[in-house]
C-alpha positions as CSV (number, residue, x, y, z in Angstrom):
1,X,11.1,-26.4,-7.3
2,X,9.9,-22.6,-6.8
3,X,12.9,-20.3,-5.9
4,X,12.4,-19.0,-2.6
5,X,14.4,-16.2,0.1
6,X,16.4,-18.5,2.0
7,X,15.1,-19.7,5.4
8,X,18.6,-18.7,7.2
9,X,17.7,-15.3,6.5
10,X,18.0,-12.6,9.6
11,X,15.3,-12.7,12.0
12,X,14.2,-9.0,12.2
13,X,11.2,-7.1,10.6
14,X,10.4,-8.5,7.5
15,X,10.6,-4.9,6.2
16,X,12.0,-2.2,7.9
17,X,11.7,1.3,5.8
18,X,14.4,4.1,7.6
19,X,14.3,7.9,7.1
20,X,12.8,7.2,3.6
21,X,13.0,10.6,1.6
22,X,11.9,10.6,-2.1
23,X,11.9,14.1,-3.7
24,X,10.8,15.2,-7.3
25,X,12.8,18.0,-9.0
26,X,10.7,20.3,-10.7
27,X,10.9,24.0,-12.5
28,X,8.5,25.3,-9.7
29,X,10.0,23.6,-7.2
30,X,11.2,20.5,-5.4
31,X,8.1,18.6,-4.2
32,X,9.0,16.2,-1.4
33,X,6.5,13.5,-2.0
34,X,8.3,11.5,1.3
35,X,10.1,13.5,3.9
36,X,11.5,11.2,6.1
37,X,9.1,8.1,6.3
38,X,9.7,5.3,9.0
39,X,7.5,1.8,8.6
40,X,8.6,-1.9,9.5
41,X,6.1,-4.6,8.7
42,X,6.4,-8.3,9.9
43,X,6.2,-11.6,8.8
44,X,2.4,-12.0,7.9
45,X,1.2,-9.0,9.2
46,X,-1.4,-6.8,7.6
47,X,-0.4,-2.8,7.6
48,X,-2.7,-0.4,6.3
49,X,-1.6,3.2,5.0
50,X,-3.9,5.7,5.1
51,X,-4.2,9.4,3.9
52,X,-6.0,11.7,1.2
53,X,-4.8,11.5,-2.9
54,X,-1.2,13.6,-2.8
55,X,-0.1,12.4,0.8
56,X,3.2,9.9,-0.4
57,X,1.0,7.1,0.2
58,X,2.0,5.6,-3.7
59,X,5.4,7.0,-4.0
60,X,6.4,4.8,-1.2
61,X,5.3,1.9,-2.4
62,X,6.9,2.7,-5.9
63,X,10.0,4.0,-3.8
64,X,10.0,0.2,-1.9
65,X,10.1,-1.5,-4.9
66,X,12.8,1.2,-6.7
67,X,10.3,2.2,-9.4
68,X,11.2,5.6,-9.0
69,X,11.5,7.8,-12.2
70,X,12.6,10.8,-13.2
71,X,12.3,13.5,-12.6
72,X,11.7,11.9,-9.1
73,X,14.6,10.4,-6.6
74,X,15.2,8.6,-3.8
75,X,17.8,11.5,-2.0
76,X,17.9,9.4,1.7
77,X,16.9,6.8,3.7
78,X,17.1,2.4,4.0
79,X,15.1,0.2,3.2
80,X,15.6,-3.0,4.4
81,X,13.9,-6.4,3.5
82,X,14.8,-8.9,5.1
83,X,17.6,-7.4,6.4
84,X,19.0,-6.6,3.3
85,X,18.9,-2.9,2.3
86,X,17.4,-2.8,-1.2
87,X,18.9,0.6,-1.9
88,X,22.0,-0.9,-2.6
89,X,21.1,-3.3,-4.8
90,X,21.6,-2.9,-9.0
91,X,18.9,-3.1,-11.2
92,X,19.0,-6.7,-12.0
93,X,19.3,-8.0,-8.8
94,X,16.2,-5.9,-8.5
95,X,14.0,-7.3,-10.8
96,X,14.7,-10.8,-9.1
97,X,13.2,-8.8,-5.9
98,X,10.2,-7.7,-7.8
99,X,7.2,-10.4,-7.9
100,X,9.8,-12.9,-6.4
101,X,10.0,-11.5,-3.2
102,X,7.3,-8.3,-3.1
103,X,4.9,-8.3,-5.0
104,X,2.4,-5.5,-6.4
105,X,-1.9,-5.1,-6.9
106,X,-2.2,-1.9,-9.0
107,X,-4.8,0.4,-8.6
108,X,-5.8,-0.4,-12.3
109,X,-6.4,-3.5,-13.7
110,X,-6.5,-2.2,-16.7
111,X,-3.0,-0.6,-16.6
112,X,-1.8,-3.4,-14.8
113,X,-1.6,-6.3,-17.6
114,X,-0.7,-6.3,-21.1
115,X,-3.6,-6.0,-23.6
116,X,-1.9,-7.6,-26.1
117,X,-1.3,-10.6,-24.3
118,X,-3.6,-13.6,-22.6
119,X,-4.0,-13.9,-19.0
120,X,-2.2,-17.4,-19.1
121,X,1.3,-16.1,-20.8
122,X,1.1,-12.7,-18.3
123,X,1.1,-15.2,-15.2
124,X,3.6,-17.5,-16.8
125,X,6.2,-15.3,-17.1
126,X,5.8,-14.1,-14.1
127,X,6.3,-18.0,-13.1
128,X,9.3,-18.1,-15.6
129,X,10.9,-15.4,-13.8
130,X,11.0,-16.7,-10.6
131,X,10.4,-20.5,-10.6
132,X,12.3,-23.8,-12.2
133,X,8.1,-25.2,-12.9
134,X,8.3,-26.7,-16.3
135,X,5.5,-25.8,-18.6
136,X,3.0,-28.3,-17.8
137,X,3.8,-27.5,-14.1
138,X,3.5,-23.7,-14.6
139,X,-0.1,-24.8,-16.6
140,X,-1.5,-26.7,-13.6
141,X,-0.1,-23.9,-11.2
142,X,-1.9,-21.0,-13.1
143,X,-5.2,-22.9,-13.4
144,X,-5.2,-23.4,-9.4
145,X,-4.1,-19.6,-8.9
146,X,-7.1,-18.6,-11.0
147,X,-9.5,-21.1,-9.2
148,X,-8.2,-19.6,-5.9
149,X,-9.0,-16.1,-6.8
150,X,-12.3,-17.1,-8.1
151,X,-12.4,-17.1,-12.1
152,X,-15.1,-19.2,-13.2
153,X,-14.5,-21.9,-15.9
154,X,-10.6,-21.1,-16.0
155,X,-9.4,-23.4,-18.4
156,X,-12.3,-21.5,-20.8
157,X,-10.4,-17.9,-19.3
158,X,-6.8,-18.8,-19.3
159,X,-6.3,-17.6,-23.3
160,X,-8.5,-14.5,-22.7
161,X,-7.2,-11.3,-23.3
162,X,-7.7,-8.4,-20.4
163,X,-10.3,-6.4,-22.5
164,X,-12.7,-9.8,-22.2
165,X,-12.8,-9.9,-18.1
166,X,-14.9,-7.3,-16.1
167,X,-13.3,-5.1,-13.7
168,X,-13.7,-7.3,-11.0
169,X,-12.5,-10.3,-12.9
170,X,-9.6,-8.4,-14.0
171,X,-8.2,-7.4,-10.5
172,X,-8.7,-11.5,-9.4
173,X,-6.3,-12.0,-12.2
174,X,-4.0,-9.3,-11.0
175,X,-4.0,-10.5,-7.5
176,X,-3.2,-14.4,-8.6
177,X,-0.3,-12.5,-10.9
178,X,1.1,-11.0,-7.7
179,X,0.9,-14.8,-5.8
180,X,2.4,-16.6,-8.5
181,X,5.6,-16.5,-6.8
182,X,4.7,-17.0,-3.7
183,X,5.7,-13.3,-2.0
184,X,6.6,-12.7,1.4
185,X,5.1,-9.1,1.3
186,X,2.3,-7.8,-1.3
187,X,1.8,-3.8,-1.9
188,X,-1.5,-3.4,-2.9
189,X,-2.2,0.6,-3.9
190,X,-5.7,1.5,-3.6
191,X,-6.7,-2.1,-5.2
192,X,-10.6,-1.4,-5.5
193,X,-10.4,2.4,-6.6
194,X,-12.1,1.5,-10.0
195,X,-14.4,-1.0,-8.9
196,X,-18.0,-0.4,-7.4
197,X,-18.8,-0.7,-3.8
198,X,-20.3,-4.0,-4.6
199,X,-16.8,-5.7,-6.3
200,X,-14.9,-3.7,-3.5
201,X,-15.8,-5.5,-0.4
202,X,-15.8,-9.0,-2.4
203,X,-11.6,-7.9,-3.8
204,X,-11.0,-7.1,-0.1
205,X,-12.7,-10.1,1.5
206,X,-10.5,-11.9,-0.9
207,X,-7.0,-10.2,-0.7
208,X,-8.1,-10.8,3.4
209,X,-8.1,-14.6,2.6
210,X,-5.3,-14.6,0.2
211,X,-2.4,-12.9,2.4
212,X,-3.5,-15.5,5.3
213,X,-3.0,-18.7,2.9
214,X,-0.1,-17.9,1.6
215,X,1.2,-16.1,4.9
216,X,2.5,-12.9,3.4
217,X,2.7,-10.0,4.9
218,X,0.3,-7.3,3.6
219,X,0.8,-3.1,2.9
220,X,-2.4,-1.8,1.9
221,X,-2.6,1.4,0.6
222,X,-5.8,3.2,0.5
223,X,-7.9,6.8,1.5
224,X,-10.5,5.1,3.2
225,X,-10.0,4.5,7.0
226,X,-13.2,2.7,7.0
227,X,-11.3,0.0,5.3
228,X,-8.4,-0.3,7.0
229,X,-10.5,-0.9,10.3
230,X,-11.8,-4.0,8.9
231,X,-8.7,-5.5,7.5
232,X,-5.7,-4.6,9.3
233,X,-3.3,-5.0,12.3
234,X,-1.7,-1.9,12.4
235,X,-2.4,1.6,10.5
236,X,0.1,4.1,9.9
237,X,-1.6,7.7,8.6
238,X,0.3,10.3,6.1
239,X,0.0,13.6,5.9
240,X,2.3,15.6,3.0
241,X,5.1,12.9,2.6
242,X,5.2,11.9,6.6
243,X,4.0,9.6,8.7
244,X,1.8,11.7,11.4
245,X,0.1,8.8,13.2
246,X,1.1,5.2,13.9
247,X,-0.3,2.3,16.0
248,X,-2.7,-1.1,16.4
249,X,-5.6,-0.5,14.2
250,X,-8.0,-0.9,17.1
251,X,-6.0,1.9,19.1
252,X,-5.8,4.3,16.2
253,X,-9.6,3.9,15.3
254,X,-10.9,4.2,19.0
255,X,-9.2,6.9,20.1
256,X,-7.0,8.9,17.3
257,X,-4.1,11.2,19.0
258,X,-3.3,13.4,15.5
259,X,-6.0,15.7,14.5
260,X,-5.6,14.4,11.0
261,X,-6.7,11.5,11.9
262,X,-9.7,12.3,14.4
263,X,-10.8,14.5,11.1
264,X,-10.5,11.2,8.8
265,X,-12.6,9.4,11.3
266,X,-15.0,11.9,11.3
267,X,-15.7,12.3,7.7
268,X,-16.8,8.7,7.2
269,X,-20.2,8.2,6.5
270,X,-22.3,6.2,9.2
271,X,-25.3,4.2,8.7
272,X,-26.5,5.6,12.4
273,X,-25.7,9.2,11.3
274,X,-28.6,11.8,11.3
275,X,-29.0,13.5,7.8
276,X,-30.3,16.8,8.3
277,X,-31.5,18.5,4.9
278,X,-29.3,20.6,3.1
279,X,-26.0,19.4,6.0
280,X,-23.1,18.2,4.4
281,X,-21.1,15.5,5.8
282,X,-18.2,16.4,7.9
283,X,-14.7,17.2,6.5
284,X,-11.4,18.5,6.6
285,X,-11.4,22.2,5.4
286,X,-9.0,23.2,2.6
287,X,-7.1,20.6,0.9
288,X,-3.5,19.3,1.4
289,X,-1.1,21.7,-0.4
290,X,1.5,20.7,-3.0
291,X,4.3,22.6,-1.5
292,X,3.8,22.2,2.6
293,X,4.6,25.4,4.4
294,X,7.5,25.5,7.4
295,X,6.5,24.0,10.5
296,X,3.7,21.3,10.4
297,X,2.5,20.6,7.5
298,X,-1.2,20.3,9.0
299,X,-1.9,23.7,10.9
300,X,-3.8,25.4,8.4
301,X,-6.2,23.2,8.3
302,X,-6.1,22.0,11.9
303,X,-8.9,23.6,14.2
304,X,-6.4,23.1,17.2
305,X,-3.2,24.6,15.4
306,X,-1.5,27.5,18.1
307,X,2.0,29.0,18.0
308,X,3.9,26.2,18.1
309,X,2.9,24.4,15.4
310,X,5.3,27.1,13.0
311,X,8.2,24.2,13.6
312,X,7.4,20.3,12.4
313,X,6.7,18.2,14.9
314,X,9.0,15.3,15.9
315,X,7.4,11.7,16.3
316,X,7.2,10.7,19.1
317,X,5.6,7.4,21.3
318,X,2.7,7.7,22.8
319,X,0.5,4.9,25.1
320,X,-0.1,1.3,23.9
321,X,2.9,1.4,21.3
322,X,1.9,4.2,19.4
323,X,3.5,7.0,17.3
324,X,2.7,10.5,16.7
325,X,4.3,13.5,15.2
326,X,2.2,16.3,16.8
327,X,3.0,19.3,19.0
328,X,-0.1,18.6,21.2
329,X,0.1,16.6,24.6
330,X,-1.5,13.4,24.1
């Protein structure tokens, strides 16, 4: 019988991340990679997290899952699955968490499995971990996750090494490697970065079909609002290690309250947009900088910024169950 979270377990968000602040300690500096992040996620829901490269978006899921290194730190905050907080948990009771309980898609493949070791004995330890299957159990289980996923012929694939599958092939593996042990919640950080746009939509369409069989709950991570539209229930947008915009997808997408966000929206590419010669596609001047200046982190790059934006902005709700951290009146 698979080991599962018991079913007594408190009602609540599934996960419920509080003041989260993870900060890495450098000689030039102390970069706060999160400054205070806030995210609950329910059972089954699909969350997407949005934001350019350097925004937190990865450090939090590493920070969820206590994969922290140094020179990096988790200096405050709770984070609470399933109402327990795993901050205070050791190291081994940890691991137990980790592919048991949440489980991870990389943004690699590549980096994600072992090349010196076949598909079949990756996913079975993961099984061995976190199961009592015996072996021919844990055989039958692996050949259905990789039928699931969509490997053709896998009783030919299941003593293939990683170098042997494509790209696309190889993140199928990785995704029936993070079901294995039937998750309640799976991370997946920028899962079709290294894939063309082709392969992309297919690993999406199937990570969409996966989370609703096995009813987890879904985080995913990405820089392309495009994609969260299509996939999820709720979007939360970062900006420099914070959370500046929160709410239903459909809300956030229609009508954006952060400037951030309106300028995401508006650099995405549209198959009705008029190409004039020589235009470049809109975008967000400047880039996001490594050490954020006082006030909010935005303003100079915002086209709206004025006087007050010199202090951070406090998040605040807003219509229809949203969040935003802006000094603006929305």
């Amino acid at each position: 019988m698979e080991a599962r979270t018991p079913v007594d377990a408190p009602r609540g968000p599934l996960l419920n991340v509080k003041g989260l602040k993870t900060y890495f300690h450098l000689f030039g500096g102390t970069v706060k990679a999160l400054d205070g992040i806030d995210l609950q996620v329910r059972e089954q829901e699909t969350v997407g997290v949005v934001g350019e490269s350097g925004g937190g978006k990865s450090v939090m899921a590493f920070s969820i899952l206590r994969l922290i290194d140094s020179p990096g730190k988790i200096e405050a905050g709770e984070i609470f699955f399933r109402g327990e907080d795993l901050l205070t948990k050791s190291e081994a009771e940890m691991r137990r968490v980790r592919g048991r309980d949440i489980a991870m898609v990389f943004q690699d493949p590549m980096t994600a499995l072992n090349p010196l070791h076949t598909v079949h004995d990756q996913i079975d330890e993961m099984l061995c971990l976190h199961t009592d299957l015996g072996g021919k159990e844990r055989r039958e289980k692996i050949l259905s996750l990789l039928r699931e996923v969509g490997i053709p012929d896998p009783e030919e694939r299941l003593r293939a090494y990683p170098h042997q599958f494509s790209g696309g092939m190889l993140q199928r593996v990785v995704i029936a490697t993070a079901l294995a042990a039937r998750p309640r919640l799976i991370i997946a950080d920028e899962p079709t970065t290294a894939l063309d746009v082709t392969v992309q939509a297919q690993i999406l369409r199937l990570m969409e079909e996966m989370v609703k069989r096995h009813r987890a709950a879904l985080i995913l991570i990405t820089h392309d609002l495009a994609v969260v539209a299509n996939l999820t229930q709720r979007v939360a947008v970062m900006y420099c290690g914070r959370i500046v915009e929160e709410g239903p997808t459909e809300e956030v997408v229609r009508s954006p309250l952060h400037p951030y966000t309106r300028g995401l929206l508006h650099s995405i590419p549209s198959l009705n947009q008029k190409r004039v010669k020589g235009k470049r596609l809109p975008q967000i001047p400047g880039a996001a900088p490594s050490l954020p200046p006082l006030g909010c982190a935005f303003a100079p790059r915002c086209p709206v910024a004025f006087g007050l934006c010199a202090e951070v902005p406090q998040t605040r709700p807003a219509e229809n169950g949203r969040l935003v951290a802006c000094h603006l009146e929305v």
